[in-house]
LUMRONU-132586 format. One record per residue (C-alpha): x, z, y. Coordinates in Angstrom, 1 decimal. Layout:
BEGIN
LUMTOR       xx       zz       yy
LUMTOR        X        Z        Y
...
END
This chain:
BEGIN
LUMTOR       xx       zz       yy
LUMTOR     25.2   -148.9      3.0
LUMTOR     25.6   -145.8      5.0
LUMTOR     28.0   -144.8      2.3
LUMTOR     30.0   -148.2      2.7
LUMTOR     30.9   -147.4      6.3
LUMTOR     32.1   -143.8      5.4
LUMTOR     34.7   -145.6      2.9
LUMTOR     35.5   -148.1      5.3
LUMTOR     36.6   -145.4      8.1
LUMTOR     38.3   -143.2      5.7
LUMTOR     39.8   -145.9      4.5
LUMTOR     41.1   -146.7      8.5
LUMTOR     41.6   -142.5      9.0
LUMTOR     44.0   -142.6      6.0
LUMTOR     45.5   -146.1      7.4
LUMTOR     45.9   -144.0     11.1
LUMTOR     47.3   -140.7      9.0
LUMTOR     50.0   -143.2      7.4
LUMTOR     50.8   -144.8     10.6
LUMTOR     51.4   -141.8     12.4
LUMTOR     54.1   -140.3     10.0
LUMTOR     55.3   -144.0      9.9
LUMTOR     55.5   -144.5     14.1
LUMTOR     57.2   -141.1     14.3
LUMTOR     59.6   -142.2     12.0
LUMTOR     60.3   -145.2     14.0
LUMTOR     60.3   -144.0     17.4
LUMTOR     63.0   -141.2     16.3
LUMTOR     65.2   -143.4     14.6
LUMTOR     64.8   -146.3     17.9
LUMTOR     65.5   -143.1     20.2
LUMTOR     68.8   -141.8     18.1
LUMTOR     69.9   -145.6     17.8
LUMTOR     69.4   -145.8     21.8
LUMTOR     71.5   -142.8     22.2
LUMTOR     74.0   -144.3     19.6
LUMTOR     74.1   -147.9     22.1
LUMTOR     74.5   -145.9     25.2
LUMTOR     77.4   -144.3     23.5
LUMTOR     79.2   -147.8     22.2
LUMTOR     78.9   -149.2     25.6
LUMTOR     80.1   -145.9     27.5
LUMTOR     83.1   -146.2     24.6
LUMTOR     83.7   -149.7     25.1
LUMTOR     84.1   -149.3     29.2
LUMTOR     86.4   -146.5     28.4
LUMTOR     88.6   -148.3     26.4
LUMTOR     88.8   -151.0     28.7
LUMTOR     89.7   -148.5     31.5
LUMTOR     92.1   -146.9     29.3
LUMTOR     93.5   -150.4     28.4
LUMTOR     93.9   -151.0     32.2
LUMTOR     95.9   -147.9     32.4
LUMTOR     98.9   -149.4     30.7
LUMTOR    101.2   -152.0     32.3
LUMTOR    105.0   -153.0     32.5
LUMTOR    105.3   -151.2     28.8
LUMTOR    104.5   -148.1     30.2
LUMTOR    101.2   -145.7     31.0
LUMTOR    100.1   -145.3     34.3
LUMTOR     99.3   -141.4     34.7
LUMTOR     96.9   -141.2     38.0
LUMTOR     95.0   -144.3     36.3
LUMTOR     94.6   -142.6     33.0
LUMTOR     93.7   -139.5     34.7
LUMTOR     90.5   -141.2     36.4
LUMTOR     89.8   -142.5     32.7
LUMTOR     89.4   -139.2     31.5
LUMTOR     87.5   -137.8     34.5
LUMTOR     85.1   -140.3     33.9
LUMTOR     84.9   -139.8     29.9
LUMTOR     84.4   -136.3     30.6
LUMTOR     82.2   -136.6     32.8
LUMTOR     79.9   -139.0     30.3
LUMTOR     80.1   -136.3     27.6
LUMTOR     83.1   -137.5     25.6
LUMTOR     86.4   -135.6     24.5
LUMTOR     89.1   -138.0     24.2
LUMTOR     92.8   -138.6     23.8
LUMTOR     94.7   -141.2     23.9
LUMTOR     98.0   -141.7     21.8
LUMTOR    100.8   -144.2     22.1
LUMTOR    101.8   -146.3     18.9
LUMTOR    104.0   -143.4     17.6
LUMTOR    101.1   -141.1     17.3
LUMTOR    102.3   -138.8     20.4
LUMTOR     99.3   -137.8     22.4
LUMTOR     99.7   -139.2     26.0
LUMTOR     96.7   -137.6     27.8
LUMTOR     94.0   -135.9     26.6
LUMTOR     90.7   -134.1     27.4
LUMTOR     92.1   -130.7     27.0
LUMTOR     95.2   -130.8     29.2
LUMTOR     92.8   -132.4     31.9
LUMTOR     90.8   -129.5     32.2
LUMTOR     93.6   -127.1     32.7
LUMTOR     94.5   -128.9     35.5
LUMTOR     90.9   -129.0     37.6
LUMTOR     90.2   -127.1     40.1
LUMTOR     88.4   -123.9     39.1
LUMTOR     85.3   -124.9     40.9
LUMTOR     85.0   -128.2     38.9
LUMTOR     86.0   -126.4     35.7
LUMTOR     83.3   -124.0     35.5
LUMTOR     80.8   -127.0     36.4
LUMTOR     81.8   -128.7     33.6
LUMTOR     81.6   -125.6     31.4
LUMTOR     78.6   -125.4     32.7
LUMTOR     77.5   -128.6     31.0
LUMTOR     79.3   -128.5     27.6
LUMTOR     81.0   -126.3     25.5
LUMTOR     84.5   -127.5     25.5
LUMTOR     85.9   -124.5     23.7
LUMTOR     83.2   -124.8     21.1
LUMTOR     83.4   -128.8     20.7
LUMTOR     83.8   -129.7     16.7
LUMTOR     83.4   -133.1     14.3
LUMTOR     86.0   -135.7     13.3
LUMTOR     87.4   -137.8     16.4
LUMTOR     86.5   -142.1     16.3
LUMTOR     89.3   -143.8     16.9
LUMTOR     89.7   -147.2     18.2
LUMTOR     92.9   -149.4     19.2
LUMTOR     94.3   -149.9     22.2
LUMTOR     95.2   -153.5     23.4
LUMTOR     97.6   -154.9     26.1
LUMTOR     98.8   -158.4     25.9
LUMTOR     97.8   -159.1     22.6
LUMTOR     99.7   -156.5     21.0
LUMTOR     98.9   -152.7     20.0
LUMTOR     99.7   -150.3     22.8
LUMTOR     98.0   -147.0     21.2
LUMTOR     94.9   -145.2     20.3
LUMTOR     92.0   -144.0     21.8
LUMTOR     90.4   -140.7     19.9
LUMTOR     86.9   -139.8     20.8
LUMTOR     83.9   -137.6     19.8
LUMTOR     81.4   -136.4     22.3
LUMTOR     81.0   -132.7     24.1
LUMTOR     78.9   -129.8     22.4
LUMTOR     76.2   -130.2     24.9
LUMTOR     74.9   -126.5     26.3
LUMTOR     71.3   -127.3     25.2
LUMTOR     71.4   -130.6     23.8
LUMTOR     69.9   -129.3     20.3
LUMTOR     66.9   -127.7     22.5
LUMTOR     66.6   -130.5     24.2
LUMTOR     66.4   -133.1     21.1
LUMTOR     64.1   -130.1     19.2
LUMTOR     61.8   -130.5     22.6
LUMTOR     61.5   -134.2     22.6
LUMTOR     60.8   -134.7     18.7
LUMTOR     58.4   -132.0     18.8
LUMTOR     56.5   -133.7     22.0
LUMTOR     56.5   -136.8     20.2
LUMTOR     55.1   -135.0     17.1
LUMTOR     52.4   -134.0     19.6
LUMTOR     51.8   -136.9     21.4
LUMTOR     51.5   -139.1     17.5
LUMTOR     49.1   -136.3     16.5
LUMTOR     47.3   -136.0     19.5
LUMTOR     46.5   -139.9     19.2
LUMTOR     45.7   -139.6     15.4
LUMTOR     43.2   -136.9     16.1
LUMTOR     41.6   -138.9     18.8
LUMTOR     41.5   -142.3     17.0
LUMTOR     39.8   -140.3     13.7
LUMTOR     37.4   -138.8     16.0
LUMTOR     36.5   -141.9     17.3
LUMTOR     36.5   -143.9     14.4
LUMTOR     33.8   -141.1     13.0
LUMTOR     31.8   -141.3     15.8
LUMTOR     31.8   -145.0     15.7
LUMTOR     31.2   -144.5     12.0
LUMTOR     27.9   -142.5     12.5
LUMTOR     26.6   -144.7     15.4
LUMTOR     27.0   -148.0     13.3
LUMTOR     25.7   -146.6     10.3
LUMTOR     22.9   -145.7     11.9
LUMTOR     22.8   -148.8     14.1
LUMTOR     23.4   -150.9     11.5
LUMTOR     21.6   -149.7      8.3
LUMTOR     18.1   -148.7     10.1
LUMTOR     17.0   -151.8     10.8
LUMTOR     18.3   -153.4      7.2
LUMTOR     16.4   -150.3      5.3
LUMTOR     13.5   -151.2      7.7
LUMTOR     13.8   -154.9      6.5
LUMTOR     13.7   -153.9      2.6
LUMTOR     10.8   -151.1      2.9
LUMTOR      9.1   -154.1      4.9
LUMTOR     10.4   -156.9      2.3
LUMTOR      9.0   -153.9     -0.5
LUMTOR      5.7   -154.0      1.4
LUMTOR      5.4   -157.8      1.2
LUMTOR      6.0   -157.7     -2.4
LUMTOR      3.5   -156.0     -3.1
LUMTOR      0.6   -158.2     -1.3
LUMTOR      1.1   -156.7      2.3
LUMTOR      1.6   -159.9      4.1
LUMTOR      0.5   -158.1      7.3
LUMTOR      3.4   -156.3      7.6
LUMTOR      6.5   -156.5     10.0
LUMTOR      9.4   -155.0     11.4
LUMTOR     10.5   -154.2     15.3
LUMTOR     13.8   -156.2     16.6
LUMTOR     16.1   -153.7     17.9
LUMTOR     19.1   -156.6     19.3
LUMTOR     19.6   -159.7     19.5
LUMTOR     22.5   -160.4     17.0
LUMTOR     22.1   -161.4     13.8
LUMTOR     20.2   -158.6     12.2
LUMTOR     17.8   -159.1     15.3
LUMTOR     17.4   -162.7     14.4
LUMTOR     17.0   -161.7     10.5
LUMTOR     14.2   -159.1     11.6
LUMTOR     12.7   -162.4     13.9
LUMTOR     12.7   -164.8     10.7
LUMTOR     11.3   -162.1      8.6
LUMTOR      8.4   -161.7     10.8
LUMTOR      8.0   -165.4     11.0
LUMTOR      7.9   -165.3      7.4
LUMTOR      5.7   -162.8      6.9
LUMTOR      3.2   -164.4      9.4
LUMTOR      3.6   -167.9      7.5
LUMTOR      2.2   -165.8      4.1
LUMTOR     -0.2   -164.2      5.7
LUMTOR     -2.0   -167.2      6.7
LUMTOR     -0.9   -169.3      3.7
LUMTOR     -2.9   -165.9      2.0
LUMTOR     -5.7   -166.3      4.4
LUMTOR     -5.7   -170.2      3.8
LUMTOR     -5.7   -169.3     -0.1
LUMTOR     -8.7   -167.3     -0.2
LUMTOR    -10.5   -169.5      2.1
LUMTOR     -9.7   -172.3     -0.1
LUMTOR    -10.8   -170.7     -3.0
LUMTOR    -13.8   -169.4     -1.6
LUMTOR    -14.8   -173.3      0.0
LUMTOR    -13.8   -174.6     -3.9
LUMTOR    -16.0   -172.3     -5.6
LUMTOR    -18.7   -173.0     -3.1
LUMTOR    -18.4   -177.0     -3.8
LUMTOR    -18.4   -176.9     -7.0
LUMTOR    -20.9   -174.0     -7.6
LUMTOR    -23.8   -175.8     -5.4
LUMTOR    -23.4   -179.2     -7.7
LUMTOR    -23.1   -177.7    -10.6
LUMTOR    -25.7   -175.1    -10.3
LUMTOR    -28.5   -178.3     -9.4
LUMTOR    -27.1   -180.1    -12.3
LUMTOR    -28.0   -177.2    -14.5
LUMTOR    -30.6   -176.5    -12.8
LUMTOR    -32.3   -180.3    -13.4
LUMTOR    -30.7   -180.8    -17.1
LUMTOR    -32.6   -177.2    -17.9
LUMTOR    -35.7   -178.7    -16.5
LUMTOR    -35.5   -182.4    -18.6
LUMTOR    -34.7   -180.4    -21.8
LUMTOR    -37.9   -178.0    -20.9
LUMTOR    -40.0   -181.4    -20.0
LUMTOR    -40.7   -179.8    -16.5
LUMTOR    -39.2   -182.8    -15.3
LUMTOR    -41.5   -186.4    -16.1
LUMTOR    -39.2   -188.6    -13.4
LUMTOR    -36.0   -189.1    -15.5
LUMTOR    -34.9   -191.9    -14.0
LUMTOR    -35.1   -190.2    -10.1
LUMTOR    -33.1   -187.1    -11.9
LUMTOR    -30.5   -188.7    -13.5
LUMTOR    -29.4   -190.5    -10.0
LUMTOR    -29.3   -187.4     -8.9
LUMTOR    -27.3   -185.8    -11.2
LUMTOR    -25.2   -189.0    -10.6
LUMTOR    -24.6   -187.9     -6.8
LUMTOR    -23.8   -184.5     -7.9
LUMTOR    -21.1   -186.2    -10.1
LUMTOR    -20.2   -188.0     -6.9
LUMTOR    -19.5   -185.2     -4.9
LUMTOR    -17.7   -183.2     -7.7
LUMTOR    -15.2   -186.6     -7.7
LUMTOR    -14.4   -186.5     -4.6
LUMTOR    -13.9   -182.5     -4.5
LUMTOR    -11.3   -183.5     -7.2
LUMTOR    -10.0   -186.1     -4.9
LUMTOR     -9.6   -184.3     -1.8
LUMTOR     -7.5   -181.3     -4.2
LUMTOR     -5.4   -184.5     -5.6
LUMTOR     -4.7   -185.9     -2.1
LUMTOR     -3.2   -182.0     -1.3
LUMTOR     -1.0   -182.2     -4.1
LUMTOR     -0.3   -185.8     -3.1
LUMTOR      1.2   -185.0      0.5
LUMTOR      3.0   -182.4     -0.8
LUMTOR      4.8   -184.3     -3.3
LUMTOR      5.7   -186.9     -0.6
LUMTOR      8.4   -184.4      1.0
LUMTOR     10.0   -184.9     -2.5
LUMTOR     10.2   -188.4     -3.3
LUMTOR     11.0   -191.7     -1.3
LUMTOR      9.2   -193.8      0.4
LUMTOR      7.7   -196.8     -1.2
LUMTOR      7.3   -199.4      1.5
LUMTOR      5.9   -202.8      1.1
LUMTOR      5.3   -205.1      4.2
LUMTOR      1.7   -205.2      5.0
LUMTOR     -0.4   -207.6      7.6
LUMTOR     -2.1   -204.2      9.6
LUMTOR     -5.0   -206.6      9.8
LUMTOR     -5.7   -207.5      6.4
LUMTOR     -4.8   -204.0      5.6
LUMTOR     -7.2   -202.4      7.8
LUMTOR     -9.8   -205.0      6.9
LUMTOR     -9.7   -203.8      3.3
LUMTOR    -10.7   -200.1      4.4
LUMTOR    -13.1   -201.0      6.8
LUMTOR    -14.6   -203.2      4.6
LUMTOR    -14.9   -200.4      1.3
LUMTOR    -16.3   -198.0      4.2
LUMTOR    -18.4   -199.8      5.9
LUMTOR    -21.6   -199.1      3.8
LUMTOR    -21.1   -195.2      4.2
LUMTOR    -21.1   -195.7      8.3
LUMTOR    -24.0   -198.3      7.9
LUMTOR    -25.9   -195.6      6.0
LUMTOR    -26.1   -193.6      9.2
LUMTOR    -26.7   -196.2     11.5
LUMTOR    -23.2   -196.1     12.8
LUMTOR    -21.0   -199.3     13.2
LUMTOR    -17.5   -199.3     12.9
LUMTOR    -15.8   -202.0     14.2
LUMTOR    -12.3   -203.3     13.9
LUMTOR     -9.9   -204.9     16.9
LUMTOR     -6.4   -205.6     17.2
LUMTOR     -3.5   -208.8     17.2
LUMTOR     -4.0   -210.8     14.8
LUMTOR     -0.6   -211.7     12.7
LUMTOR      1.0   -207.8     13.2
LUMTOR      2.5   -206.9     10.0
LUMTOR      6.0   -204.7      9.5
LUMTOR      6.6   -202.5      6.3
LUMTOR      5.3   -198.8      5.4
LUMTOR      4.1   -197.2      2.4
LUMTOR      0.9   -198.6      2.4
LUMTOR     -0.4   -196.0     -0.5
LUMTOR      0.2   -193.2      2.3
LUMTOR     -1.6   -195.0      5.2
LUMTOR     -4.6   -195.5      3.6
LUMTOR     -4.9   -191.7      2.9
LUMTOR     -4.4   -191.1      6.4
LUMTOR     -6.9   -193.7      7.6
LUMTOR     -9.5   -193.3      5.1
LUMTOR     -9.2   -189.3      5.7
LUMTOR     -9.6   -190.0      9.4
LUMTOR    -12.4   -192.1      9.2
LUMTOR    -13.9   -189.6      7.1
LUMTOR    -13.7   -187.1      9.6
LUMTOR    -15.0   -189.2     12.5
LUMTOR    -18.1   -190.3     10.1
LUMTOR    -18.8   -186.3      9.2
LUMTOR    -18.9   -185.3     13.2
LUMTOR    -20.4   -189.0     14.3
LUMTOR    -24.4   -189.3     14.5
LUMTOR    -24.6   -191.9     16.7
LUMTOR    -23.1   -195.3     18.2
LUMTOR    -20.0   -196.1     16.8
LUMTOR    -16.2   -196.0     15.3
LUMTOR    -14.0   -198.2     16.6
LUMTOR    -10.5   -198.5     15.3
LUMTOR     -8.4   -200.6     17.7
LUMTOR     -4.4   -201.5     16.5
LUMTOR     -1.1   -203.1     17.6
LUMTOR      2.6   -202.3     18.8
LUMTOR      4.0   -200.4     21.7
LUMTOR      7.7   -200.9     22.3
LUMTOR      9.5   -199.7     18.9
LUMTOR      6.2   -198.2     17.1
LUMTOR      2.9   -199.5     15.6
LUMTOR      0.0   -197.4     16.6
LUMTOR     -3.6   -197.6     15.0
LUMTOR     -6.0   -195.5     17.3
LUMTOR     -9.6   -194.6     15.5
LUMTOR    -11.9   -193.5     18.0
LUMTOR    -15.4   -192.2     17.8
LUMTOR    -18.6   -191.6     19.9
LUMTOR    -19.2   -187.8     18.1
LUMTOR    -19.9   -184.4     19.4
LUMTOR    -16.5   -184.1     20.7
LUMTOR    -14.3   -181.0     19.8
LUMTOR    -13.1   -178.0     22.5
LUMTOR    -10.0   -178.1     23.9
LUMTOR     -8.8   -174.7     22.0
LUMTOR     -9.8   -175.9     18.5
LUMTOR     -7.9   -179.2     18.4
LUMTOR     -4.2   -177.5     17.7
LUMTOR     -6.1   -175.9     14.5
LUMTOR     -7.1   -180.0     13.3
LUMTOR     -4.3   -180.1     11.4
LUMTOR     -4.2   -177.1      9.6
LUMTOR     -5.3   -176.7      5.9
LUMTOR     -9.0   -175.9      4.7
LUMTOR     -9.4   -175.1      9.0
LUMTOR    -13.6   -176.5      9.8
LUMTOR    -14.8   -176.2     13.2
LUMTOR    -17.6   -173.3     13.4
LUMTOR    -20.6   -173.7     13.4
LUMTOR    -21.0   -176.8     11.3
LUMTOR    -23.0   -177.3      8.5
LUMTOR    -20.4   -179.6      7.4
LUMTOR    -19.0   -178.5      3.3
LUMTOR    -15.6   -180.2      3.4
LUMTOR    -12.9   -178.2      2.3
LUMTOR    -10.7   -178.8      5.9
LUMTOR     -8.2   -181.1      3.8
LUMTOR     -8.5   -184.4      5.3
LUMTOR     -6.6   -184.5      8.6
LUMTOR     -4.1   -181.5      7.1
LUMTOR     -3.2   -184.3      4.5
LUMTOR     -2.7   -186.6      7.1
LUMTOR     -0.6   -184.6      9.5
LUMTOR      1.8   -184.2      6.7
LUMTOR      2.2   -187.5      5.9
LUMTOR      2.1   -188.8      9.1
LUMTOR      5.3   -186.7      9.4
LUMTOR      6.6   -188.0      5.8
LUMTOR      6.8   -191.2      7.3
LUMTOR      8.5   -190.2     10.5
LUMTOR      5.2   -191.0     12.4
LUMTOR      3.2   -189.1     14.8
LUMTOR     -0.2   -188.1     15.3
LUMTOR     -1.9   -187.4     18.3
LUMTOR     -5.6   -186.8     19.1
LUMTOR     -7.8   -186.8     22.5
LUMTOR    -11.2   -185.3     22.8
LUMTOR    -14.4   -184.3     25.6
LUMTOR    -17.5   -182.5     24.3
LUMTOR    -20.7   -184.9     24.3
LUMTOR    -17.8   -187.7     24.3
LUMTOR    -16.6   -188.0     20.7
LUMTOR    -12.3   -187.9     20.1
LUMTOR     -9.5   -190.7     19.6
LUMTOR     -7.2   -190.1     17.0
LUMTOR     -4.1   -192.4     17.4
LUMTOR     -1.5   -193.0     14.5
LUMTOR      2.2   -193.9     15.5
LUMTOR      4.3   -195.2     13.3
LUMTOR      7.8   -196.7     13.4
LUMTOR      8.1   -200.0     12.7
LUMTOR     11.4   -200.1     10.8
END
C-alpha cells in the first residue's frame, strides 16, 4: 500500500513538474500579449490624435507636434506622411528641435540613434477619405532587454520556488498518510491473520474515527461475536457429549448386566432403558429445534389463524402430566373467542420451550399462563412460582447453551435461545420479570396482523 501512495505523489510531482514549464509558458506569453495590447491602444489614440491634426485639407503643425510629443513620450518613433508619400512630421526632426534639457532626458530613456526594425504603418482618415500614413515602431529602450531578462527570470524563480514547495509537501503528506493510513490496515490483516488461525481473542486499537476507525470497530465486534460463538461451541459440545454419554453409558451399563444375567428384573430394566431412550429423543429434539430457528430467518412465514384458546389448550393439555408429576398445577386463563393468525408451528416451540423452562426451575405451587390483546399486539404471559433468577443473569436467558450456575439442571441452554429467535422471526417480543424466592413472568408479544 505504502508503495501505492509513493506512485500516486510521483505521479502528482511529475503532474506539478509539467505544470510549471506549462504556467511559465502561459504567464510569458499573457505578459508579451499585455505589452502588445498596451501598445494597439497607445497606437490607436495616436492615430486618432494624428487624425485630429488634419483639417480644411491641410495639416495642422502645433497639433501634430503635441502628437509626437506624446508618441515619444510613450516609447514610439513615428512619422506621419501625406498621400504622396512625403514625410510631414516625424520623430526625428522633433527632437532636433527640443530643448537640450528635454533632449538629453529623453536620451536618457531610449536610444533614438540606435532605434532599428521595420516601421507599422496604418492609414490616416479625415472625412471618409485617405489623408496619409502614420509609420510607427517603438524606441530601443536603455535597459528594456535587462529589464524583460529580470522579470522572466523572477518568474522562473517564483514557478520553481512553488514547484519545490508543493513536491515537498506533497512528500511529506506522502509519508504521513502512508504511515497514517497503512498502519492501522496492516494492523487489521496481522489481526484478521491471527483470527484465521483460531485466535478469536484477538483485536486491534482504533486510532480515528473515519472509516478505517469504524472498520477496526466492526472488526473487534467481529472478533468478539467468534469468540463467544467459539466459547458457545465448545460448551455445546462439551454439554452434548455429557447427555448423551450419561444415557448411553447406563444403557450399556444394564444391557451388559441382562446379557451377564446379573440382572433377574427385566421388565424394571427395560423401562429404564426406555427413559434413557426418552432422554436421548429429546437431546435430538432440542439440537433439531436449533437448526429449526435458524432456518426460520430463511424461509417465510407460514401463518394459519388460530383460536389462542384452543391453541393453548392443546399444550397445556399434552403438558400437563409432566407438571402433575411434580405436584405443580398449571393453569390456563384468558378471553375466550381471541384468535388472529401466526405461524402456529413456531409458537408452540416457544411456549412449549418456555414451559419447559419454568417446569425445570419450579418445585412448588404453580404455572399459570394467562393470554389476550393489548392495543395492536397479542401477548401470552407464562408465569411461575420458582426460585426466581438474579437480576444480572436474566440478559444471559436468551443466549445459546447459557444455564444459570449452580444448578443441577442437564439441559443444554437451548430452550429460551430458540425462542428469542423466533420470537424475533415473527416480529414479536419477549420480555421477562423476575424476584429471588418469587419465581419469573415470561410474557410473549406478538403482532396481530
Amino acid at each position: 500500500m505504502k508503495t501505492k501512495f509513493f506512485l500516486a505523489f510521483l505521479i502528482v510531482i511529475i503532474t506539478a513538474l509539467l505544470s510549471h514549464f506549462l504556467f511559465e509558458w502561459l504567464i510569458i506569453r499573457d505578459f508579451e500579449n499585455y505589452v502588445n495590447g498596451v501598445r494597439e491602444d497607445q497606437l490607436f489614440w495616436i492615430t486618432a490624435s494624428a487624425e485630429n491634426s488634419y483639417g480644411n485639407g491641410k495639416w495642422i503643425p502645433e497639433t501634430l507636434s503635441e502628437t509626437i510629443h506624446w508618441a515619444m513620450m510613450m516609447g514610439l518613433d513615428i512619422k506621419i506622411l501625406d498621400t504622396e508619400g512625403k514625410e510631414v512630421v516625424s520623430s526625428s526632426r522633433i527632437m532636433k528641435s527640443l530643448h537640450p534639457v528635454m533632449k538629453k532626458r529623453m536620451e536618457g530613456l531610449f536610444h533614438i540613434d540606435k532605434t532599428k526594425g521595420t516601421y507599422q504603418e496604418y492609414p490616416l482618415y479625415s472625412g471618409g477619405h485617405i489623408i496619409g500614413k502614420l509609420s510607427a515602431r517603438p524606441f530601443q529602450k536603455q535597459d528594456i532587454a535587462e529589464k524583460e531578462m529580470i522579470f522572466k527570470r523572477r518568474t522562473k524563480d517564483f514557478l520553481m520556488i512553488s514547484l519545490l514547495i508543493a513536491g515537498i509537501g506533497s512528500l511529506l503528506i506522502a509519508l504521513f498518510l502512508s504511515r497514517y493510513l497503512s498502519k492501522p490496515i496492516a494492523d487489521l490483516k496481522l489481526a484478521a491473520e491471527k483470527v484465521a488461525q483460531g485466535n478469536f481473542g484477538v483485536r486491534t486499537a482504533v486510532h480515528s474515527y473515519d472509516e478505517v476507525g469504524k472498520l477496526s470497530e466492526v472488526f473487534n465486534m467481529m472478533a468478539e461475536s467468534l469468540q463467544k460463538e467459539e466459547k458457545l461451541r465448545k460448551q455445546l459440545m462439551s454439554n452434548i457429549a455429557h447427555e448423551l454419554r450419561t444415557p448411553l453409558t447406563i444403557m450399556k451399563t444394564q444391557v451388559e448386566a441382562l446379557s451377564d444375567g446379573i440382572i433377574t428384573d427385566k421388565e424394571k430394566t427395560f423401562q429404564n432403558l426406555n427413559g434413557e431412550m426418552d432422554r436421548l429423543i429429546r437431546l435430538v429434539k432440542g439440537i433439531e429445534d436449533v437448526t429449526t430457528a435458524e432456518a426460520s430467518f430463511f424461509r417465510s412465514l407460514e401463518e394459519t389463524n388460530i383460536t389462542l384458546k384452543e391453541f393453548l389448550s392443546g399444550i397445556a393439555y399434552e403438558m400437563r402430566p409432566l407438571f402433575r408429576d411434580k405436584n405443580l398445577a398449571l393453569e390456563l386463563q384468558g378471553e375466550q373467542d381471541l384468535s388472529f393468525t401466526v405461524d402456529a408451528e413456531k409458537l408452540e416451540i416457544i411456549v412449549r420451550n418456555i414451559l419447559t423452562n419454568s417446569l425445570k426451575f419450579t418445585d412448588k405451587g404453580k404455572v399459570s399462563i394467562l393470554y389476550g390483546k393489548e392495543k395492536d399486539r397479542i401477548f401470552i404471559e407464562i408465569k411461575d412460582t420458582g426460585k426466581g433468577i438474579h437480576e444480572e443473569n436474566i440478559p444471559l436467558l436468551f443466549n445459546r447453551f447459557y444455564r444459570l450456575e449452580k444448578t443441577n439442571n442437564q439441559g443444554l441452554g437451548l430452550g429460551l435461545a430458540i425462542a428469542k429467535e423466533l420470537v424475533t422471526v415473527m416480529h414479536g417480543e419477549i420480555t421477562v420479570k423476575s424476584k429471588i424466592g418469587e419465581g419469573s413472568c415470561f410474557t410473549i408479544f406478538l403482532p396481530v396482523s
